[in-house]
VEXTIVEX-449088 format. One record per residue (C-alpha): residue in three letters; chain; x, y, z. Coordinates in Angstrom, 3 decimals, decimal comma. Layout:
N
PT  resn  chain         u         v         w
PT   ALA      A         X         Y         Z
...
END
This chain:
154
PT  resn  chain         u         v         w
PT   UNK      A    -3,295   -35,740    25,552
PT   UNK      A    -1,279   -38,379    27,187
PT   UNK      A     1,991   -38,455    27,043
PT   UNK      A     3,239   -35,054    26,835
PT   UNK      A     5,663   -33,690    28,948
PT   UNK      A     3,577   -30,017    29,249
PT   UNK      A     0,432   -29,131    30,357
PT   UNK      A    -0,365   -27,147    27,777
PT   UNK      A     0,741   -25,826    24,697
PT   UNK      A     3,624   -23,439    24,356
PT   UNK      A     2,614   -20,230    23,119
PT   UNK      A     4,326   -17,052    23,608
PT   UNK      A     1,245   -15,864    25,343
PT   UNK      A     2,214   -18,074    27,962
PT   UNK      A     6,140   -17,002    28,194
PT   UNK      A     4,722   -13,329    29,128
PT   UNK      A     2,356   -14,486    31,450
PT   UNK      A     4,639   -17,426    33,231
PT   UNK      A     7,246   -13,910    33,036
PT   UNK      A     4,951   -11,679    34,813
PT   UNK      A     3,688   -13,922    37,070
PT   UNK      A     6,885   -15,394    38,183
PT   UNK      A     9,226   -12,362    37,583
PT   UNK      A     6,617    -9,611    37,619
PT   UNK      A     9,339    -7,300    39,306
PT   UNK      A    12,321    -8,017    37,153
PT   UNK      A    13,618    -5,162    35,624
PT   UNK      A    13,505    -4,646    31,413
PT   UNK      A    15,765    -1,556    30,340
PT   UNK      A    15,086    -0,038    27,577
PT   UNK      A    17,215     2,420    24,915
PT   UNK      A    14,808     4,301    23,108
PT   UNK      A    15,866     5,741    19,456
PT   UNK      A    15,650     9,478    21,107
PT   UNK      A    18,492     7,987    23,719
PT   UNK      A    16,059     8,122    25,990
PT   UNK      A    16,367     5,101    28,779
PT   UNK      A    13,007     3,524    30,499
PT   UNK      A    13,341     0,865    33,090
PT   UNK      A     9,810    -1,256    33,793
PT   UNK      A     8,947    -4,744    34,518
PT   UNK      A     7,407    -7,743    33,094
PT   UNK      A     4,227    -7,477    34,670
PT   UNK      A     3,826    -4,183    33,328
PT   UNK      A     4,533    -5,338    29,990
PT   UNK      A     2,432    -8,237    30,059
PT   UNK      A    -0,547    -5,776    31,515
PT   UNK      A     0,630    -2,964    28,156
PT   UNK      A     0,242    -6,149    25,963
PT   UNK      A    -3,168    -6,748    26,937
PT   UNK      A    -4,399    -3,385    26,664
PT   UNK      A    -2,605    -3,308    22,913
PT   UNK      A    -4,837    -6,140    22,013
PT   UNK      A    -7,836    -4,129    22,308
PT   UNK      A    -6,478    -1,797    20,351
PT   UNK      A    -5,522    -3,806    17,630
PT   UNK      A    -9,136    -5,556    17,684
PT   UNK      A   -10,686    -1,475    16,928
PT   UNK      A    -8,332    -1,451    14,417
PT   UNK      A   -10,324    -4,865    12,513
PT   UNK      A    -7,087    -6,763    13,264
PT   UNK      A    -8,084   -10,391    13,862
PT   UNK      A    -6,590   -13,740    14,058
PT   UNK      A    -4,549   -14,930    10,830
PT   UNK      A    -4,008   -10,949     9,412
PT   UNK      A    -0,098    -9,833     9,385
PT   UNK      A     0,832    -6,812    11,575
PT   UNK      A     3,709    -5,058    10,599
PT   UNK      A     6,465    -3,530    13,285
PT   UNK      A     9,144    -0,741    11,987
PT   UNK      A    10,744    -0,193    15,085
PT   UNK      A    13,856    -0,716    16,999
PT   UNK      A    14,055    -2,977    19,822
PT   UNK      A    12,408    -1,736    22,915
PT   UNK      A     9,874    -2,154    25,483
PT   UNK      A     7,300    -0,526    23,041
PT   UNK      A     8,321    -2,953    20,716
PT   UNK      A     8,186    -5,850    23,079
PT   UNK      A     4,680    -5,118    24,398
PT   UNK      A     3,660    -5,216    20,584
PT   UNK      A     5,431    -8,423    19,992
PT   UNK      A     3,192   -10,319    22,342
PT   UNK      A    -0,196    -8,261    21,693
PT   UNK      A     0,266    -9,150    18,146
PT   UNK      A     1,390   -12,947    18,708
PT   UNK      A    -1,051   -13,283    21,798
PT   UNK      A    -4,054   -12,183    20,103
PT   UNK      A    -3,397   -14,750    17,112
PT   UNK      A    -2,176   -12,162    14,210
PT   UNK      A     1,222   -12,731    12,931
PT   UNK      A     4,126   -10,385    13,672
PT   UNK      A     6,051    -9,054    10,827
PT   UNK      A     9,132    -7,544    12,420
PT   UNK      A    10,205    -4,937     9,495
PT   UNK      A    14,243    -3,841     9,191
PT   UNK      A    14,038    -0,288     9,337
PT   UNK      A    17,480    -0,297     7,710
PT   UNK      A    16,107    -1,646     4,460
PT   UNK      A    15,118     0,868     1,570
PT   UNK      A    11,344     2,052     0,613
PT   UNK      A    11,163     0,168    -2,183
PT   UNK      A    12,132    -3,096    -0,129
PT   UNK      A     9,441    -2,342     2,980
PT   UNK      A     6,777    -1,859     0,695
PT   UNK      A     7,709    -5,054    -1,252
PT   UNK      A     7,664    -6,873     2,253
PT   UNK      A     4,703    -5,153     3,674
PT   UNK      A     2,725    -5,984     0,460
PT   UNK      A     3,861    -9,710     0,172
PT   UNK      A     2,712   -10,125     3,692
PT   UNK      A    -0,212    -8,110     3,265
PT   UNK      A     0,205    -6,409     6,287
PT   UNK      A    -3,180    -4,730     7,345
PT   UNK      A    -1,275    -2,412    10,050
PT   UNK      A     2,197    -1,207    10,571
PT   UNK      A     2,977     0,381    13,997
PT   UNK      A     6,240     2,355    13,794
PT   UNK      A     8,604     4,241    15,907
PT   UNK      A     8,026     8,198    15,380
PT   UNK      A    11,344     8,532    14,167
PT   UNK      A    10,341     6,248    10,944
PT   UNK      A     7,471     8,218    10,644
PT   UNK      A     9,092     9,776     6,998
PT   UNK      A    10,253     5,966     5,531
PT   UNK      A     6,250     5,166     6,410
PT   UNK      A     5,186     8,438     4,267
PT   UNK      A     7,687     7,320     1,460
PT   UNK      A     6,152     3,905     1,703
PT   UNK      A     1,845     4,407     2,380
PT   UNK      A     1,226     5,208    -1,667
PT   UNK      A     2,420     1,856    -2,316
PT   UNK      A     0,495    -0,026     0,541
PT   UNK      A    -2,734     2,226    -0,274
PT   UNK      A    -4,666    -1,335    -1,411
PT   UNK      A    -3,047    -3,292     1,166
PT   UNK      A    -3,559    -0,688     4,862
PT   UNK      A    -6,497    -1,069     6,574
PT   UNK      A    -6,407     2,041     7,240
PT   UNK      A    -5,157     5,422     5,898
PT   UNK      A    -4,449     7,654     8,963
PT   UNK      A    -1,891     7,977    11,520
PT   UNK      A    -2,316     8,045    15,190
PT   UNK      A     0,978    10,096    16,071
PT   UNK      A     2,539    10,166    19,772
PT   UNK      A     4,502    13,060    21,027
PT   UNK      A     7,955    12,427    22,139
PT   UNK      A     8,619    10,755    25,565
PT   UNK      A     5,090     9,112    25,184
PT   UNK      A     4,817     5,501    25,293
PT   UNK      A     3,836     3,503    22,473
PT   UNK      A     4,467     3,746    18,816
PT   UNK      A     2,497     5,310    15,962
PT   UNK      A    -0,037     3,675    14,147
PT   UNK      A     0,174     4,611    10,792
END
C-alpha cells in the first residue's frame, strides 16, 4: 500500500526476529522462581520460540484459540509469549497471584484450550483443572524436572 511509512506490518513476530537478527548476542537475564539465574540471548529465544510453535501446533493449538500462561516473568515465559503471538493464537498472560476460583473464571471466559505453567504453580493448576475439564484440550500434564527449561504443559 502506498503511503505507509513501513514495509510491512508490525507484528510481534517481527520485533523477535528484527531482535535476533540485529541483537542476536545481547544478553536477556533471567530470575527464575527457584532463584535460579539464566543468562541467553535473543537469537536463542527467537530460535526456542520457533521450536514452541511446533509444539503448540501437536497440541491442536491453531490460529484464533487462547493460550493461557501462569508463570512469572522469564525467558521461559518470553519464548512462549512470541510462540503463542507468532503463530496467531492469543496470549492470555494469567496472575498467578489471583485465587482458584478467579483463574478458572478467567481461563473459562477466554476459553483457553492450553495453559503452560511454571512447576511451582503446578498445585493452583490441580486446584483449578476440575473446573476447566470442558474447556482443556487436553487432560494431562507434561511435567519438567527442576533446572530444565521450559514450563509444564498442563
Amino acid at each position: 500500500m502506498q503511503g505507509l511509512m513501513q514495509r510491512r506490518e508490525l507484528l510481534l513476530s517481527s520485533i523477535i526476529v528484527h531482535a535476533a537478527r540485529h541483537h542476536g548476542d545481547a544478553e536477556v537475564i533471567s530470575c527464575r522462581e527457584d532463584g535460579g539465574m539464566v543468562r541467553t540471548n535473543y537469537r536463542t529465544i527467537e530460535r526456542r520460540a520457533r521450536k514452541l510453535v511446533g509444539a503448540l501446533q501437536s497440541l491442536g493449538v491453531k490460529p484464533g484459540d487462547r493460550v493461557a500462561t501462569l508463570a512469572m516473568n522469564s525467558d521461559r515465559h518470553l519464548e512462549l509469549y512470541y510462540a503463542i503471538a507468532g503463530m496467531g493464537a492469543v496470549c492470555n498472560t494469567i496472575n498467578p497471584r489471583l485465587s482458584v476460583d478467579d483463574i478458572a473464571y478467567i481461563a473459562g471466559h477466554a476459553e483457553d484450550r492450553v495453559i503452560f505453567v511454571d512447576p511451582c504453580f503446578l498445585p493452583v493448576v490441580g486446584a483449578v483443572a476440575p473446573k476447566l475439564a470442558g474447556i482443556l484440550r487436553h487432560n494431562r500434564g507434561v511435567v519438567r524436572r527442576r533446572g530444565s527449561p521450559g514450563l509444564s504443559i498442563v
